[in-house]
Every structure is written in structure tokens, then in C-alpha cells.
C-alpha positions as CSV (number, residue, x, y, z in Angstrom):
1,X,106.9,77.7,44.4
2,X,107.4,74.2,42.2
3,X,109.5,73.4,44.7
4,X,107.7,73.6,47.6
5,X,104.7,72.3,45.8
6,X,107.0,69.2,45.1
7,X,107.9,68.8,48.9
8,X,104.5,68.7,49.6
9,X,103.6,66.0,47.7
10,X,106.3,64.0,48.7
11,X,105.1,64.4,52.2
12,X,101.4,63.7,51.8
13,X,102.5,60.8,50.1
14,X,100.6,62.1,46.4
15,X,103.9,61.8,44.7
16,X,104.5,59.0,42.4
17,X,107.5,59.6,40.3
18,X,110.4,62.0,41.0
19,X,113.7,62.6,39.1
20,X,116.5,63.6,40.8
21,X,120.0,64.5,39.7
22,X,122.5,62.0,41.8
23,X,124.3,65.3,43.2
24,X,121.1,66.0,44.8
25,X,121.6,63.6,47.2
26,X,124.5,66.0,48.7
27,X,121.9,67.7,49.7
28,X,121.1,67.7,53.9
29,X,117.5,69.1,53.9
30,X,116.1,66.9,50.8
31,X,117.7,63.3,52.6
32,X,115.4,64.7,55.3
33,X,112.5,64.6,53.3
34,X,113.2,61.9,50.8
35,X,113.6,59.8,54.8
36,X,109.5,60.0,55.1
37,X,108.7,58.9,52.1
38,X,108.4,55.5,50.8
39,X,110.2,54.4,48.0
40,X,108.5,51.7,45.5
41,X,111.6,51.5,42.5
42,X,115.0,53.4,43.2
43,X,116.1,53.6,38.9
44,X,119.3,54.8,38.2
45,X,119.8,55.7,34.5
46,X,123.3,56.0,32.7
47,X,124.3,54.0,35.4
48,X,127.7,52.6,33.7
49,X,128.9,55.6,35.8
50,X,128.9,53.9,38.6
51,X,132.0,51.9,37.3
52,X,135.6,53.3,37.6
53,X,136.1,52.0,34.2
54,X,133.6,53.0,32.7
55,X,133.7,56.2,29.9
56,X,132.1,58.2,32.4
57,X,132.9,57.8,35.7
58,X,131.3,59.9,38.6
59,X,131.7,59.5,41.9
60,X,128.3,60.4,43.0
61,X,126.7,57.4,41.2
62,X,129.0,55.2,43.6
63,X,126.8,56.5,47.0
64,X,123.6,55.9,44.6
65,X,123.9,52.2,45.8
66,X,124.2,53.2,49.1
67,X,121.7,56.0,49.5
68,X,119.0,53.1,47.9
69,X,119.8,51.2,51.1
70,X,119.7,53.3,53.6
71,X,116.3,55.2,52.6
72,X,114.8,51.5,52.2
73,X,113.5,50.8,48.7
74,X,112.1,48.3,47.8
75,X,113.7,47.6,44.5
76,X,116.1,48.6,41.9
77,X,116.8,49.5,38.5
78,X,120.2,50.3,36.8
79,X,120.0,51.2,33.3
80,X,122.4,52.0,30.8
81,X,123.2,51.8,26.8
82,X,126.9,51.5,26.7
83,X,128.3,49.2,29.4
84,X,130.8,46.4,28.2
85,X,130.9,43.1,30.1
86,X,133.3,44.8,33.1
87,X,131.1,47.8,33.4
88,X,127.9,45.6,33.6
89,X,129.9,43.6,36.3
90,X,130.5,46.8,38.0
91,X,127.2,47.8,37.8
92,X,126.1,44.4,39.1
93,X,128.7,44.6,42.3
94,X,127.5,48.6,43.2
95,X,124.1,47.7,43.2
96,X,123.9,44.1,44.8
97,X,121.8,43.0,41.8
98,X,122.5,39.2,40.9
99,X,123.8,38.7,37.4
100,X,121.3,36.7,36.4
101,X,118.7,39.9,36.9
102,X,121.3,41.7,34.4
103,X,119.4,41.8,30.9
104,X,121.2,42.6,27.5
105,X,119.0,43.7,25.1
106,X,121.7,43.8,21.9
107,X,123.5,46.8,20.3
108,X,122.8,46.0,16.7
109,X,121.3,48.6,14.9
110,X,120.1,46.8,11.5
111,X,119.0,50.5,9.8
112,X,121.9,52.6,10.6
113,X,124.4,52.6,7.9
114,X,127.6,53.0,9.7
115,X,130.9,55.2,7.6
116,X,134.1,56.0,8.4
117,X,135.9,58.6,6.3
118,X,139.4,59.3,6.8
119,X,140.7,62.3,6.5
120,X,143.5,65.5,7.5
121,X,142.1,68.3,9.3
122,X,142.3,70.5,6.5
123,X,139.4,68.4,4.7
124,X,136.9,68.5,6.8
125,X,134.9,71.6,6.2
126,X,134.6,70.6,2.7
127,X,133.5,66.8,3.3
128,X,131.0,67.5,5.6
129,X,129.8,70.0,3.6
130,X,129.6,68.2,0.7
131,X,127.8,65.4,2.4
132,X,125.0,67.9,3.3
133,X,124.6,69.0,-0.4
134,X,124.9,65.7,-1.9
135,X,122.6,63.5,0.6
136,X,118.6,63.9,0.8
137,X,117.7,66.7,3.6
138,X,116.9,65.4,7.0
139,X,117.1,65.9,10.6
140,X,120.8,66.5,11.1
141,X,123.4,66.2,14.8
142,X,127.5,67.3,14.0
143,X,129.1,66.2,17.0
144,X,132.1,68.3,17.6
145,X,135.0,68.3,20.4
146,X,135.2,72.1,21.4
147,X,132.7,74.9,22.2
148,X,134.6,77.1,19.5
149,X,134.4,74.4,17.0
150,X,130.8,74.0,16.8
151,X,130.1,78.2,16.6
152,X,132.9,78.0,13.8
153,X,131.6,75.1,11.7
154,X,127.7,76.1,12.4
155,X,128.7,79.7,10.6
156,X,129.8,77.3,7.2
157,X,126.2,75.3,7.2
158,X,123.1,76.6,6.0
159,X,120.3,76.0,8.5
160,X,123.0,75.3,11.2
161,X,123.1,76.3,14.7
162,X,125.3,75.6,17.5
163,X,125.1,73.8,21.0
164,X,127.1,73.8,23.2
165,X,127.8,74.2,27.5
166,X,129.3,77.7,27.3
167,X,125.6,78.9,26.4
168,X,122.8,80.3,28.5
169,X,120.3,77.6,29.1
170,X,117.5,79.8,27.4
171,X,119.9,79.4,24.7
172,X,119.9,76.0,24.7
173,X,116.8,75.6,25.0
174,X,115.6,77.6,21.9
175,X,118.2,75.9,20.0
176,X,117.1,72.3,21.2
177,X,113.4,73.5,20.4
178,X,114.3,74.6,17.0
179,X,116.1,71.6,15.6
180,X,113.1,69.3,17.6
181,X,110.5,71.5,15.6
182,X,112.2,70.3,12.0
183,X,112.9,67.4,9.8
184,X,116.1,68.8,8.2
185,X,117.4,71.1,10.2
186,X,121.5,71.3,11.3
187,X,122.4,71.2,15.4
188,X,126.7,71.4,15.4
189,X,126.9,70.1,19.2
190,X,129.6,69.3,21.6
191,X,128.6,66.4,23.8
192,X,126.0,68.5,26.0
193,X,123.8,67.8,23.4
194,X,121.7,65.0,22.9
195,X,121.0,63.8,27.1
196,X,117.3,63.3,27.4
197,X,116.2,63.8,24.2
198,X,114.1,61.4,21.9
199,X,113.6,62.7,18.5
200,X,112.7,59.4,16.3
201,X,113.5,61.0,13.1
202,X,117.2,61.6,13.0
203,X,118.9,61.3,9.9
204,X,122.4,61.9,9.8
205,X,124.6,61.9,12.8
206,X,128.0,63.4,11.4
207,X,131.3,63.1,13.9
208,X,133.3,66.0,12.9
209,X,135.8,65.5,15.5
210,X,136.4,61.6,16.8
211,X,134.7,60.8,19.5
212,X,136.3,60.1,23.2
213,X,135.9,56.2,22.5
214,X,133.5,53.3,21.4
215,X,131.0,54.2,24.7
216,X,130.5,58.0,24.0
217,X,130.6,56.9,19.8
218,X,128.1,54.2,20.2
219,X,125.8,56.6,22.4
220,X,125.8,59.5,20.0
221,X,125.2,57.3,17.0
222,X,122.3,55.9,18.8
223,X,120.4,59.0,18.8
224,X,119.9,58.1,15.1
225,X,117.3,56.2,13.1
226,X,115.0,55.4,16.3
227,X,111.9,55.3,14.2
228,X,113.4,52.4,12.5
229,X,114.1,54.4,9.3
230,X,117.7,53.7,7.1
231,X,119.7,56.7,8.5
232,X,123.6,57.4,8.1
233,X,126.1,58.2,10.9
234,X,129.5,59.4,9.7
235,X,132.6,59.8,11.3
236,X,135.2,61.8,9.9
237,X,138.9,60.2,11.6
238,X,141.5,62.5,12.1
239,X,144.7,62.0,14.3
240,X,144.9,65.3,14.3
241,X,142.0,65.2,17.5
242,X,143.9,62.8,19.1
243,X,146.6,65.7,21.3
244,X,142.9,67.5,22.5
245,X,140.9,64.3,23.6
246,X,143.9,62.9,25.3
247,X,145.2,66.0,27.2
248,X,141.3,66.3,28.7
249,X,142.1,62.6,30.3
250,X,146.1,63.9,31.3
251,X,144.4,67.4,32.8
252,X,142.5,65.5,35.2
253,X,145.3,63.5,36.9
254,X,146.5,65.8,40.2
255,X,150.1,66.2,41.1
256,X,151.9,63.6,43.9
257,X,152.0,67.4,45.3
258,X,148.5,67.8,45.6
259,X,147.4,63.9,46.9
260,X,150.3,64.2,49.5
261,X,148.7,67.8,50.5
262,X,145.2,66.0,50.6
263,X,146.2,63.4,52.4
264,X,147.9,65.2,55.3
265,X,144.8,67.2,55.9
266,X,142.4,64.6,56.4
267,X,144.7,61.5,57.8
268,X,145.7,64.8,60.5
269,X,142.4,63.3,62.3
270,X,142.6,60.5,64.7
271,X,141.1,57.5,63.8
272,X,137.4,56.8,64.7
273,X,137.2,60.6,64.3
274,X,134.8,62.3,62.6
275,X,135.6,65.6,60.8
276,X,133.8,68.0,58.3
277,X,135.4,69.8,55.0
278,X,134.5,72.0,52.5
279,X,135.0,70.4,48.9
280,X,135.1,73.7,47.3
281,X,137.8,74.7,49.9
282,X,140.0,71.2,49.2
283,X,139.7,71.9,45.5
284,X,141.2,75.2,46.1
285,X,144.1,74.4,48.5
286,X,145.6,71.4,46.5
287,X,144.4,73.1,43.2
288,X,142.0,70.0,42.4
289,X,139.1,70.4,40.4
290,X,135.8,69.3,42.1
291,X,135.3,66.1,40.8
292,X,138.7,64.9,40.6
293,X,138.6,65.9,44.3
294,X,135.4,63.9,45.2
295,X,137.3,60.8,43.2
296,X,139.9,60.9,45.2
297,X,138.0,60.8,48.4
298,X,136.0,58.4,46.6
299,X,138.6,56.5,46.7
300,X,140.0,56.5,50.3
301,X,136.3,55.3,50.8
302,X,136.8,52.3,48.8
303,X,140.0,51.2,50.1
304,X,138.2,51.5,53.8
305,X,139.7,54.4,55.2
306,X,137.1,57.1,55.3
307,X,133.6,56.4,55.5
308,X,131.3,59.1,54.1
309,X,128.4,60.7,56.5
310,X,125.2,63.0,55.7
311,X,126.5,65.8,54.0
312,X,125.4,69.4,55.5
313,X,124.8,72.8,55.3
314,X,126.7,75.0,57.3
315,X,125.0,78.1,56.5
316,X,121.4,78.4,56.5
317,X,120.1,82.3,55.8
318,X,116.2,83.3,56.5
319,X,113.5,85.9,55.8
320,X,110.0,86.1,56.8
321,X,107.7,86.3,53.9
322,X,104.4,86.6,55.9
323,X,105.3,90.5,57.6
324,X,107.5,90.4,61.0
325,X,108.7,87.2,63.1
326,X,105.9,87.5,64.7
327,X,103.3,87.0,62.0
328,X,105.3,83.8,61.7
329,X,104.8,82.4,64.7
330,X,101.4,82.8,65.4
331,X,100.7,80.3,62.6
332,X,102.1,77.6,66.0
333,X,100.7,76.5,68.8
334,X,102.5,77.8,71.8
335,X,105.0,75.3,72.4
336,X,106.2,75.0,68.8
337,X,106.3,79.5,68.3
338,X,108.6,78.8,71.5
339,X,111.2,76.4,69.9
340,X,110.8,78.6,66.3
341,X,111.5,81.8,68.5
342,X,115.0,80.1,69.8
343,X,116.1,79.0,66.5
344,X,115.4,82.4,65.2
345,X,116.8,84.5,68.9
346,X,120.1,82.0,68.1
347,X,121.0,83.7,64.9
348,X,122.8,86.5,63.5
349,X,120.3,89.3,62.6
350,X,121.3,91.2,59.3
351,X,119.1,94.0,57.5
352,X,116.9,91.8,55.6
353,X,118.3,88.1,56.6
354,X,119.1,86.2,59.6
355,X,121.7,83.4,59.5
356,X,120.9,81.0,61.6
357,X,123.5,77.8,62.2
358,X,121.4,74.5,63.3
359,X,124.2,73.1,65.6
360,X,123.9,75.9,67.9
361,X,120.3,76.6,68.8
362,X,120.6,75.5,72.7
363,X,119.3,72.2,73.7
364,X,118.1,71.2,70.5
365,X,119.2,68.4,67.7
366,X,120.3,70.1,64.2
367,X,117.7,67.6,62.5
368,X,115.6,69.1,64.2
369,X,115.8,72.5,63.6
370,X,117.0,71.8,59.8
371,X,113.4,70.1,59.6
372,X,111.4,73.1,61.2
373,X,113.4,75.7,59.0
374,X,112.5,73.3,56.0
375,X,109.0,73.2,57.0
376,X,108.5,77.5,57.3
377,X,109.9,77.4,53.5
378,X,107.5,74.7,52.5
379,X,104.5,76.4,54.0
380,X,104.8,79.9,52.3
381,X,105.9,81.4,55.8
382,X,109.6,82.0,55.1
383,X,112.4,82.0,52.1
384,X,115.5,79.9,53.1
385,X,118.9,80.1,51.5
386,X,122.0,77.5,52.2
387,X,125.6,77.8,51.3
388,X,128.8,76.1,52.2
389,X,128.1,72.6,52.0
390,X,130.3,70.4,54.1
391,X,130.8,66.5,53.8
392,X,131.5,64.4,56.6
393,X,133.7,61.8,57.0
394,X,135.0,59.1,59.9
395,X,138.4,57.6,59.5
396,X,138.2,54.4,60.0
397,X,141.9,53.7,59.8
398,X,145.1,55.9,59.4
399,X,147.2,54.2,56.4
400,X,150.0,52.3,57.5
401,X,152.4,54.6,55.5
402,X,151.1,58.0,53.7
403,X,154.0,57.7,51.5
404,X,152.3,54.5,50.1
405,X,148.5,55.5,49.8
406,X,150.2,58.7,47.9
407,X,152.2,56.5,45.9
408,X,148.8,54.2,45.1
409,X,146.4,57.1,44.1
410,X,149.2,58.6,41.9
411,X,149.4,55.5,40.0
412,X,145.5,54.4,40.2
413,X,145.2,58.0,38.3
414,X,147.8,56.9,35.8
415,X,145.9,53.9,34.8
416,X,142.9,55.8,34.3
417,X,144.8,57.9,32.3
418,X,146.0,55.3,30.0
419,X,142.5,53.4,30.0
420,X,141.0,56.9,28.4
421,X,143.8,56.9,26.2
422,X,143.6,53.3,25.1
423,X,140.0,54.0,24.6
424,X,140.5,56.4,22.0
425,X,142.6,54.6,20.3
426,X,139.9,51.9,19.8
427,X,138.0,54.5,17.9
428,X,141.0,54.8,15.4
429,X,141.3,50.8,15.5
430,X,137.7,50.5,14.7
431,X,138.0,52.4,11.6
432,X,141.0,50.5,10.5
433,X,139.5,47.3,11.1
434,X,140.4,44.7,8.6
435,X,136.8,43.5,8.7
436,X,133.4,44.2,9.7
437,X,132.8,47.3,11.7
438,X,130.0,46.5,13.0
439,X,130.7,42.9,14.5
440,X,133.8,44.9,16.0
441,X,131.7,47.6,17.8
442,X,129.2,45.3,19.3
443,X,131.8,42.6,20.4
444,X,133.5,45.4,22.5
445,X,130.1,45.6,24.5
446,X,129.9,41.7,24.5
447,X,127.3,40.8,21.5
448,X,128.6,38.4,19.2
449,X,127.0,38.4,15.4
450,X,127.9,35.5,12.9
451,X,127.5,37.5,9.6
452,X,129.0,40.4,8.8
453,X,126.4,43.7,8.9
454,X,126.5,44.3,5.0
455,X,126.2,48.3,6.0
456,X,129.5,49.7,7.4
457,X,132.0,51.2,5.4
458,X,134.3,47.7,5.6
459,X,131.2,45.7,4.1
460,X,130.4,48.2,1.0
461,X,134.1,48.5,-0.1
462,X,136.0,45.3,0.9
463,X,138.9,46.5,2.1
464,X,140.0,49.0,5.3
465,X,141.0,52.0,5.8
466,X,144.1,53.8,7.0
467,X,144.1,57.2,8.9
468,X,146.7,59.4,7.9
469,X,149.5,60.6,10.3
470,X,149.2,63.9,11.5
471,X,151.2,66.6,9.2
472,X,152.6,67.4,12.6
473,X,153.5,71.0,14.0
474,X,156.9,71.9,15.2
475,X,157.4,72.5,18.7
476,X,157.1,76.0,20.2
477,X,159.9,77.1,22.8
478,X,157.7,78.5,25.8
479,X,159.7,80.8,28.7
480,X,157.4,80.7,31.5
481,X,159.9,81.5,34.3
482,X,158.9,84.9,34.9
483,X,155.0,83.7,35.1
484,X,156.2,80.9,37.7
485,X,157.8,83.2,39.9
486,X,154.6,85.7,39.8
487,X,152.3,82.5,40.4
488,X,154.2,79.8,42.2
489,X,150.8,78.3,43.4
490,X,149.4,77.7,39.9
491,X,152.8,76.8,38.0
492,X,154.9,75.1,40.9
493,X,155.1,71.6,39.4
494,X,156.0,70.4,36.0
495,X,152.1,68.9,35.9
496,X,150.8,72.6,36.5
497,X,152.7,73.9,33.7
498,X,152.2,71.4,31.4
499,X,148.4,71.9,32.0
500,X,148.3,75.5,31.5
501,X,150.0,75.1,27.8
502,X,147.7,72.5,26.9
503,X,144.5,75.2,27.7
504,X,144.1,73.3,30.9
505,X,141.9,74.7,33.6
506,X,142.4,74.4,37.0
507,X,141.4,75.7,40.5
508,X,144.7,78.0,40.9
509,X,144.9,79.1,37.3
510,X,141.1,80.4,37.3
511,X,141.7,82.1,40.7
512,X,144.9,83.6,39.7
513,X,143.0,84.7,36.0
514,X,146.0,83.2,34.3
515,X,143.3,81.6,31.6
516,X,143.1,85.1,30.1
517,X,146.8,85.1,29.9
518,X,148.0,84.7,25.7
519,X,150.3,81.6,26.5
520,X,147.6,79.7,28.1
521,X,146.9,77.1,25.9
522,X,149.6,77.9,23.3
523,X,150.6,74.3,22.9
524,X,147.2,72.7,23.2
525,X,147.6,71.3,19.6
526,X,150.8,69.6,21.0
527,X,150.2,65.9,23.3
528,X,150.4,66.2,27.1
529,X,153.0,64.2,27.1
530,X,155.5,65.9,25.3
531,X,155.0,68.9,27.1
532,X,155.4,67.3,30.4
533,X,158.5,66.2,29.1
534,X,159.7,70.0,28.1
535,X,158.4,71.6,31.3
């Protein structure tokens, strides 16, 4: 009913500000609408994810720029809090905005007192729990890597609770509610905490694990200390983080097996022919998760070999809500029940549902009849369910050699490997930085500052800090030959196997169940890397 109250209003023209998620402009049946309205300011928040540099790179944001165009608005906005010089140059490029319209506002942060506490894993339960005993209460965030680690480490803190994705959103949403409704209270919070929310009276922001790099630290600090007040953020640095944060950049990187596979299916079209696929069924096939599979077609786009159409619906399923057909027909004049009877005649009748595909009503366009069908649903007259979303795409131009465009993804995915690595290591560089912290974190997003900040842990002690090595774990022999042999399509390549010690996900190994299996993820304290090697 909200949504159909919201459809309304964007079609008399009442609405004046909607927020959309940028997947939702996958979606067929809202373009349609969003086409008749007219759009004032198109503002794109956390829009460093535009850039393929960038901490957080999505490929959805890159069609944002796009989408802006072709519905016509009349302006736009691209915000962000973390972008370095090449992101905001990014940003600038995606969105033709001239880089005299970019504005930087500053990163300094003169009341948050900024520590860095090295330490072994071992210590780290009693450090942050001494912290909480021996500072003043107050509004508290413990950013944590892992789901497990925040239940675990919520359990030692009074007034604690945990948040984290693997939770129902009523869940959530109690817990969010709860620490909101206090001045002292304890969240313990993977990264899925935090988006969207504005409490001014923050505290303490404690990082029990490090944090993926200077952009995600910077963000997550910055949730503290907005009314102005003095408030601490602490980060507790331990190389022993450093094998889990760098194996989720390594389990991202698809095999040379699974581009080449890829590549074959869609450069198997002529070009200047237009085709449709199911990104759900890609993923699958090549064992590719989602978005690693939209980057990659993301990037056959940018190099001008595929261009990207509507996407569509290929499955559209409807009831009447109003008694029989009939009854819903008689709400139209006689030419418009006509049409509405041969979308509905066209389908295929089930007991309750009829599926109904809008290319193959006779003699009439699929905008068309995906408009009507929107329309019923608006109007209180039917319910309307979609499924299968497909994407088109045109090739533009078959690749003078497939060997090479395999060759370049493979190796465009190994540089984003080692820019997520290299940008934890900044993290471990800031804390051992023979100077002031503070000038160091806000020259990597471009701000320079004369003095030093007088309020990071460099300024109070004079001297820097060294993280200790990891204490190290020997490494575990593995047989997995019999497991290969029952699941060839999940453990085939070295990259598969190596994924599936490291706790790894992937499309094959969830389909095949072999996440419940007690060597998945037996070596995930161990680097990518060196398993690779083993495997």
C-alpha cells in the first residue's frame, strides 16, 4: 500500500523528495515511472563508489551518471566523506561535474582525540575492557571485523549488544533503537552499522579489529563527537587481522577459468547484437558472486564493448484483488477492458495466478503492457509479482583477441587486489607514523595542516609506535582430493580451493552446501596467498 501510495504521487506530480537505493534503478517498471516525472536535483550520496578506486566500489553507482542523463535532471549532487584527490577526480569524470563545482569542506576533526594502541590478539578483551571501566560512561560503537566477533565480545561487556548483517532486521532495528535511546550504552558492530545514522552524542568509538583502510577508518571515527563535544576513538592494531581483511579483497578476484567462461558466452553474439542474461544465472555458471559479476560486465562496458540497455522483468505474475477478471475490467472504458482482456487471455492461467510475459501479448509493445500491469497494481485493482530479472546488452565490438581481454580483466582484478591490500597496510603505517597522526590521515584525503594536531596518540607521547609481528600459527596439511573429485565444479582450480580454506563463499560452494563442510574455512587465520601457493 506505501508503495503504491508512493507511485501515485510521483505521478500526480505531489512528490517532492524520493530516496532510492541505486540498485533500484535495475528495476524495469519503476524507470517507467521515474520517465514521467520531472526531476529538479538527482543527489547521489557516498558517491566515492562511483570510482574503481575507491574503498567501496559498486558498479551500480557507475550507471547513476548515466541514468541522471537520460531521465533529464536538471542538476546534480555527488556527495561523499571519504574521497582522496583520485576518487574526487573520479567522481568529477562519472558525473560531468567541472572541478571547480567540487567543494572540500576539510577532514579535521579538532575534538576527537585520536589513539592507537598496539597490541597481540590475546590482549584485546582485557584493553578494551579496561578502557570501558576506567573512562567516564558514554555513548559507545566497537567496530569489529566478523559477525561472530561482535556476539562474542558483546557477551564480555556490560550494557553491550551486538549488530551485525547476519541478524533479522527487526533485530536490528531494536538494537539500533536501544543504543539511539541512551547516552552510555555499548553497540559491538561489524561495518553494517552506523549508515544513516546521526546520533550527535557519541563518545567512544573503539576499533577492536583494524579497519579495511584510512576511508572505512576515517568514516567510522566520524560517527563520533558530532555535537562538537571532546570524544575518544581508539583503535586497537593487531597484525593478527591482517590474513581475514586481506583474504575478503583475494575472495573476490574470479579465476582466468571463470572470465574466459564469461567471455565466451557473451562475445558468442554478433556484434551490433543485442542479447539478454540472467545475472543470477552467470553468477552460477562461472561460480561468480553477483557483484563481482556485474564488475566485470562493468567493465567490458567501459572498455566499449558492451553497452548496457533497460533492464527487464521476464516474469511478471498477477491476481485480481477486486473479485473475477471481470470486476477488473469494468473499471475501463471499452477499448482499454479490450487491450487488458488480451494481456490477461495471453497468459498462463494457474489456480490463483496468471503469468503473463509482456513481449508476447499480440500486436502490442512490452512498454506498453508493463505500464497497464503497473497501473492495475497502483490502483488497488490487482497484486503484481516479478521475478527473473534480465539485463540487456549490445556488443558493440567483438575483442580483437579473447585471449587478451581475459588476460586484461585477470590482471585489472589483481591490481584491485593489491590496492585493497596496500590500503590496509596504510592503516598499520598510520599507527607507526614517526609523526603526527593526524596531519598523516588528512593529507591522504588531500588537506594539508601546518601544526601538528596536539591530540593523537603521536602528539601526547613523542615518539611512535611499533605493531608487533604476528606470533604466527604453523601451517595445517589439508587433503582435499577426495572433496575435489565429489565437487569438481566448486574445487576445480587452485583459486576455488584456496577460497574454500580461507572461509570463502562462493556461488558453487553454497549450492553444493560445502560451507557446512568442517574444513571450510580451516585455514582462514592463514594469508590467501600462502594457501594459493599450497593448493
Amino acid at each position: 500500500a506505501e508503495t503504491r501510495a508512493v507511485s501515485q504521487r510521483l505521478r500526480d506530480g505531489s512528490l517532492r523528495l524520493l530516496y532510492v537505493a541505486p540498485e533500484r534503478f535495475n528495476n524495469e517498471r519503476f524507470l517507467v515511472q521515474l520517465g514521467e516525472a520531472k526531476i529538479a536535483l538527482f543527489a547521489v550520496d557516498e558517491a566515492h563508489c562511483i570510482s574503481e578506486w575507491g574503498h567501496n566500489f559498486r558498479p551500480d553507482y557507475l550507471k547513476l551518471a548515466a541514468r541522471a542523463r537520460e531521465l533529464g535532471a536538471e542538476r546534480v549532487l555527488a556527495l561523499t566523506a571519504t574521497a582522496t584527490p583520485a576518487v574526487v577526480a573520479d567522481i568529477c569524470a562519472g558525473f560531468d561535474i567541472e572541478e571547480r563545482d567540487a567543494v572540500v569542506t576539510g577532514f579535521y576533526r579538532p575534538n576527537l582525540t585520536l589513539l592507537t594502541t598496539p597490541a597481540r590478539a590475546a590482549e584485546r578483551d582485557r584493553l578494551l575492557v579496561e578502557r570501558l571501566h576506567e573512562r567516564p560512561p558514554g555513548s559507545t560503537i566497537v567496530y569489529v571485523t566478523l559477525q561472530r566477533t561482535a556476539e562474542r565480545v558483546a557477551e564480555l561487556l556490560p550494557a553491550a549488544r551486538a549488530y551485525h548483517a547476519g541478524m533479522s532486521a527487526e533485530e536490528r532495528v531494536a538494537v539500533q533503537e536501544w543504543w539511539t535511546a541512551s547516552d552510555r550504552n555499548v553497540v559491538v558492530a561489524t561495518i553494517a552499522f552506523g549508515m544513516g545514522i546521526d546520533k550527535a552524542d557519541v563518545r567512544y568509538v573503539y576499533h577492536y579489529n583494524l579497519p579495511k583502510g584510512l576511508e572505512s577508518y576515517s568514516q567510522e571515527i566520524g560517527r563520533a563527537g558530532r555535537d562538537g563535544e571532546p570524544s575518544i576513538c581508539e583503535l586497537f592494531a593487531c597484525r593478527d587481522d591482517v590474513p581475514t581483511l586481506e583474504n575478503f579483497a583475494f575472495g573476490d578476484t574470479p579465476t582466468v577459468e571463470a572470465i574466459a567462461g564469461l567471455l565466451d558466452d557473451v562475445f558468442a553474439h554478433e556484434a551490433g547484437e543485442q542479447f539478454a542474461v540472467s545475472e543470477y544465472e552467470l553468477s552460477a555458471r562461472h561460480d561468480v558472486r553477483p557483484l563481482v559479476l556485474k564488475t566485470l560486465l562493468t567493465y567490458l562496458e567501459l572498455d566499449g564493448f558492451l553497452a548496457q540497455g533497460t533492464p527487464f522483468y521476464a516474469g511478471y505474475s498477477v491476481r485480481p484483488l477486486v473479485g473475477e477478471w471481470d470486476d477488473v475490467f469494468a473499471n475501463f472504458d471499452a477499448d482499454r477492458a479490450d487491450f487488458l482482456r488480451r494481456v490477461i487471455a495471453s497468459g498462463r492461467p494457474g489456480r490463483s495466478w496468471t503469468a503473463v510475459d509482456p513481449d508476447a501479448v499480440p500486436g502490442e509493445d512490452r512498454g506498453r503492457v508493463v505500464t497497464a500491469l503497473g497501473y492495475l497494481e497502483q490502483q488497488g485493482l490487482v497484486e503484481l509479482k516479478v521475478a527473473d530479472v534480465r539485463q540487456r546488452f549490445t556488443v558493440l565490438q567483438q575483442p580483437a583477441s579473447i585471449d587478451e581481454e581475459r588476460d586484461r580483466l585477470a590482471e585489472r582484478f589483481e591490481r584491485r587486489e593489491q590496492s585493497e591490500v596496500e590500503r590496509l597496510q596504510r592503516v598499520l603505517a598510520l599507527v607507526e607514523h614517526d609523526g603526527c597522526q593526524v596531519q598523516a590521515l588528512v593529507g591522504y584525503f588531500g588537506e594539508e595542516r601546518a601544526a601538528p594536531c596536539g591530540h593523537c596518540t603521536f602528539c601526547l607521547t613523542g615518539k611512535p609506535q611499533r605493531v608487533p609481528e604476528p606470533e604466527g600459527t604453523p601451517p595445517i596439511a589439508v587433503d582435499l582430493d577426495d572433496l575435489v573429485e565429489a565437487h569438481p565444479e566448486a574445487l576445480a582450480s587452485p583459486r576455488q580451493r584456496a577460497r574454500f580454506l580461507c572461509g570463502l563463499t562462493s556461488p558453487a560452494t553454497t549450492r553444493a552446501k560445502l560451507t557446512r563442510h568442517p574444513l571450510f574455512g580451516a585455514l582462514a587465520d592463514q594469508r590467501f596467498a600462502d594457501v594459493l601457493a599450497r593448493t
